[in-house]
C-alpha positions in Angstrom: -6.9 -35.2 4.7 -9.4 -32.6 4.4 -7.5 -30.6 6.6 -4.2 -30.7 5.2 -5.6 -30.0 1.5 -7.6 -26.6 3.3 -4.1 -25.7 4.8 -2.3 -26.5 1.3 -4.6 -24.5 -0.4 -4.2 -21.7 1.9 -0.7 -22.0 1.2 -0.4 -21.9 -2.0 -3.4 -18.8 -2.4 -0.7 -16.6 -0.3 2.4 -17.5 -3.0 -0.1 -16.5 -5.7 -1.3 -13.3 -4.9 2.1 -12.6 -2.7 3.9 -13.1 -6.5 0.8 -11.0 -7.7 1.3 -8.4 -5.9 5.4 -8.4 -6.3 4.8 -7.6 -10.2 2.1 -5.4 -9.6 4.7 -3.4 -7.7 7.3 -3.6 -9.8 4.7 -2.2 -12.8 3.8 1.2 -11.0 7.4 1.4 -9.9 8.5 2.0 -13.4 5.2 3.7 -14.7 6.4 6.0 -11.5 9.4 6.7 -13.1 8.6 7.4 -16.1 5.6 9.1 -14.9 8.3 11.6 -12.9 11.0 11.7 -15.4 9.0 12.9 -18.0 7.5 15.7 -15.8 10.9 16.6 -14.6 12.0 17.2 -18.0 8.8 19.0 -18.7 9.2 21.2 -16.3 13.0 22.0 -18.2 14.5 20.1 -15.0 17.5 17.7 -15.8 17.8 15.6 -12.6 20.1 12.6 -12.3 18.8 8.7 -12.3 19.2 8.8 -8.2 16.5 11.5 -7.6 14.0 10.0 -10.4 14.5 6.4 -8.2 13.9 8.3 -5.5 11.0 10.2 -6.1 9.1 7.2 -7.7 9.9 5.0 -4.4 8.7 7.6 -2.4 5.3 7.8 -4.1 4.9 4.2 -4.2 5.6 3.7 -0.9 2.9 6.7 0.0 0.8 5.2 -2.3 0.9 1.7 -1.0 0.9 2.8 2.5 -2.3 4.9 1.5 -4.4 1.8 0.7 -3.3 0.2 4.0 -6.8 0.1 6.4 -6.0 1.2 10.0 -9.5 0.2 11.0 -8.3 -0.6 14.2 -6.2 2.4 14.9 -9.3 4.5 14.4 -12.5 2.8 16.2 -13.2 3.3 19.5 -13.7 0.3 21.7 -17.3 -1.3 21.9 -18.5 -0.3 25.3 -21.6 -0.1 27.1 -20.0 2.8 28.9 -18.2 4.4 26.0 -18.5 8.1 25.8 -20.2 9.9 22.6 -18.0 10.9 20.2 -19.8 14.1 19.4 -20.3 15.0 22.7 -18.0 13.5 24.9 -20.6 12.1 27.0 -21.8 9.0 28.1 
């Protein structure tokens, strides 16, 4: 019983912060796009809807893909023969 309550729990902490993080998303999307069409038309630019949608999903997909950790893109393997990084030795 224990078991499946761990599991159910598990489950239902992964809806949560997946909804969470859904309207989170959807927030700095249109703080994004009001962010860029307000500078657009400060800077005496005009552009259509389409390139303000744009713009803002490309800078919230850099942004989200900047908080992404590729921790294991980036270490080197754990071994007792690995060479030194500063050196190139072993």
């Amino acid at each position: 019983m224990s078991k499946l309550l761990r599991v159910l729990g598990g489950l239902v902490q992964t809806v949560v912060t997946f909804v969470v993080l859904i309207l989170l998303a959807i927030a700095a999307f249109y703080v994004t796009v009001f962010v860029v069409s307000t500078g657009a038309g400060l800077a005496g630019y005009d552009p259509s809807g389409d390139f303000v949608v744009l713009a803002a999903a490309l800078l919230v997909v850099a942004a989200l893909l900047g908080g992404v950790p590729f921790r294991g893109l980036t270490e080197a393997p754990e071994e007792e023969n690995a060479r030194d990084p500063t050196t190139g030795f072993e």
